[in-house]
C-alpha positions in Angstrom: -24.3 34.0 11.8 -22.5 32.3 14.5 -24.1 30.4 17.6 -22.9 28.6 20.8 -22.8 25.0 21.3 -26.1 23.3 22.9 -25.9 23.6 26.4 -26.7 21.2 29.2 -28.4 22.9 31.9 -27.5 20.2 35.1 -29.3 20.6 38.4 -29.9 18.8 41.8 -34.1 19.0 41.2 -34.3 15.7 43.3 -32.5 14.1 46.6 -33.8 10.6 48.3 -33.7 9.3 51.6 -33.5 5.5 53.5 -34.2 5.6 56.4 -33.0 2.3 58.6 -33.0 1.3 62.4 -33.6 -1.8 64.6 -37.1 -3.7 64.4 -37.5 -3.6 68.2 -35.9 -1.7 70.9 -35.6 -1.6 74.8 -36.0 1.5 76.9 -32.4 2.1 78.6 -30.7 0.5 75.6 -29.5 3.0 72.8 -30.2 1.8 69.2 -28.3 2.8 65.8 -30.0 4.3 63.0 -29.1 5.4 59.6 -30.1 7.9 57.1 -29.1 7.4 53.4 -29.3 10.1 51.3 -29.0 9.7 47.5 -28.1 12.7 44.9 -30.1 11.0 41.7 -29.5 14.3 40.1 -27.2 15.7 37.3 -25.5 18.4 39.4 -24.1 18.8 43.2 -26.2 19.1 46.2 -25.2 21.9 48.4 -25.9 22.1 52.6 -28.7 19.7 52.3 -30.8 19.8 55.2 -32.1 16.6 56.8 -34.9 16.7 59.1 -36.0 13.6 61.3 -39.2 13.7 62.8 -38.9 11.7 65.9 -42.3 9.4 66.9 -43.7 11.1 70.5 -47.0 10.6 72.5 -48.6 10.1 75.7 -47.3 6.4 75.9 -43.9 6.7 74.8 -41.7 8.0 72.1 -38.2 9.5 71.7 -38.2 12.7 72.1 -36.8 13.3 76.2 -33.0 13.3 74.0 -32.2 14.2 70.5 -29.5 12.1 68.6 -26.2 10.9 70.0 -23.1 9.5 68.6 -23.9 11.6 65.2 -20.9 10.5 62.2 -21.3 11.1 58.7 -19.5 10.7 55.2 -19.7 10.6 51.8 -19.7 7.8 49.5 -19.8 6.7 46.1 -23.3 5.4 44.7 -22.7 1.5 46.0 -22.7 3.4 49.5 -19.6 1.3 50.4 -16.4 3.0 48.7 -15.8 6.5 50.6 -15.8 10.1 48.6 -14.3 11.7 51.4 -13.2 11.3 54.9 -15.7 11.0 58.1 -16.9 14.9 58.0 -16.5 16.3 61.4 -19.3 18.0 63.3 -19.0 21.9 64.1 -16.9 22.0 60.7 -18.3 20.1 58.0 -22.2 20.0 59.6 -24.3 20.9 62.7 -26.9 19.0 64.4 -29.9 20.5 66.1 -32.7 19.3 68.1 -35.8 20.8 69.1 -37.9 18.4 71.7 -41.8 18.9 72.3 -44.1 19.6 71.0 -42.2 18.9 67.4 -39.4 16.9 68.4 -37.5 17.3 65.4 -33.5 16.9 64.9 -31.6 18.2 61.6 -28.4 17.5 60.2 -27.2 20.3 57.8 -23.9 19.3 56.0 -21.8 22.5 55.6 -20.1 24.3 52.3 -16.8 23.3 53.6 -17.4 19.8 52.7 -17.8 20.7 48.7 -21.5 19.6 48.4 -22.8 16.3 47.8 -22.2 15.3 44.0 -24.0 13.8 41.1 -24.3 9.8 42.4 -23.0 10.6 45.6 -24.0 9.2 49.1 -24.1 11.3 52.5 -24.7 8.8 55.3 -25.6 9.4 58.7 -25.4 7.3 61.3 -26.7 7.9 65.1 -27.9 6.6 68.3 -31.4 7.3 69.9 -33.3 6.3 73.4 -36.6 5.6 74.0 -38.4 7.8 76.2 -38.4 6.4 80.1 -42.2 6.5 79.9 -42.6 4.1 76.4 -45.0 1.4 77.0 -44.1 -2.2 76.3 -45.4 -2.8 72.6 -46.0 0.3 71.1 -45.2 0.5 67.6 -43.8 3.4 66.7 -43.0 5.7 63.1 -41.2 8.3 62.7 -40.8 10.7 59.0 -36.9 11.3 58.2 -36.6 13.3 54.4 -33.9 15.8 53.3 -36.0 19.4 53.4 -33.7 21.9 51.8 -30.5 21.7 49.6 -29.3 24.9 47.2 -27.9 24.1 43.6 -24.2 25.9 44.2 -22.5 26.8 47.1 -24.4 29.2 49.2 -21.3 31.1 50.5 -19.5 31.5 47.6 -18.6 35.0 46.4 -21.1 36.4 43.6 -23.4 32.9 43.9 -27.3 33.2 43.4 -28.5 29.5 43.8 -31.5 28.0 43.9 -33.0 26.9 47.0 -34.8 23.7 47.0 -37.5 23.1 49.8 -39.1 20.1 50.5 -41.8 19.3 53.1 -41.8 15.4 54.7 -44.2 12.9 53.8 -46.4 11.0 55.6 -43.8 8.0 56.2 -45.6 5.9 54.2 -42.8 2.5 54.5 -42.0 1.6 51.1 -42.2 5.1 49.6 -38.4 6.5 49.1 -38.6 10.3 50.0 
């Protein structure tokens, strides 16, 4: 009788996220925040979906503005040597923001970037206000994870991927999501 070779079945089952940012901020002053997304997995990552949950309340937040300043790219798995040049938004991914009551922004990365492979990096970097009305000394949290990424390319002729959907955590600092 004859038989194949093994085969290795290779998938994206799992995507991480870092989220950093500044310690303290000022109201008026813009800050810098970053969200580091990891691709653990054995396979590429197509159009993740990031979805920040900006902190919001009756004494302060950020939710008046979404994100500003938005640049991305790929790296390699140090996060320092680039896989690709800066992507460019409206062509390689969109950014939406929907204020109160859920005052929420995504970042979708796009097919035309090629997905984001097996050790790969896609970082994000933005800028974010507080809301006019934030009290002085409020702590605040807010819940970044990536919530949906497909295991081929979405678009391509013929493809059936899976569609991987995750919901955010709690936040809990410490936990990677």
């Amino acid at each position: 009788s004859d038989t194949t070779p093994d085969i290795t079945i290779v998938g994206t089952d799992a995507l991480t996220l870092e989220k950093s940012g500044p310690a303290t901020m000022q109201v008026g002053t813009p800050a810098g925040f970053t969200l580091n997304v990891h691709n653990p997995s054995t396979g590429t990552a197509w159009n993740p979906v990031i979805t920040d949950r900006l902190p919001h309340g009756a004494t302060g937040g950020m939710c008046a503005a979404g994100p500003s300043h938005v640049v991305a790219q790929i790296f390699l798995a140090d996060g320092v040597t680039p896989a690709s040049a800066q992507v460019v938004e409206g062509t390689d991914f969109t950014v939406s923001f929907s204020g109160q009551p859920s005052c929420e922004w995504q970042f979708s990365l796009l097919s035309s970037v090629g997905g984001l492979a097996r050790d790969q990096r896609l970082i994000v970097r933005y800028d974010l206000e507080l809301d006019l009305s934030t009290e002085n000394g409020l702590v605040l949290a807010n819940v970044a994870g990536v919530t949906q990424w497909f295991s081929a390319d979405p678009g391509a002729a013929g493809a059936a991927p899976r569609t991987y959907d995750r919901g955010l955590t709690d936040g809990t600092p410490g936990t990677l999501d």
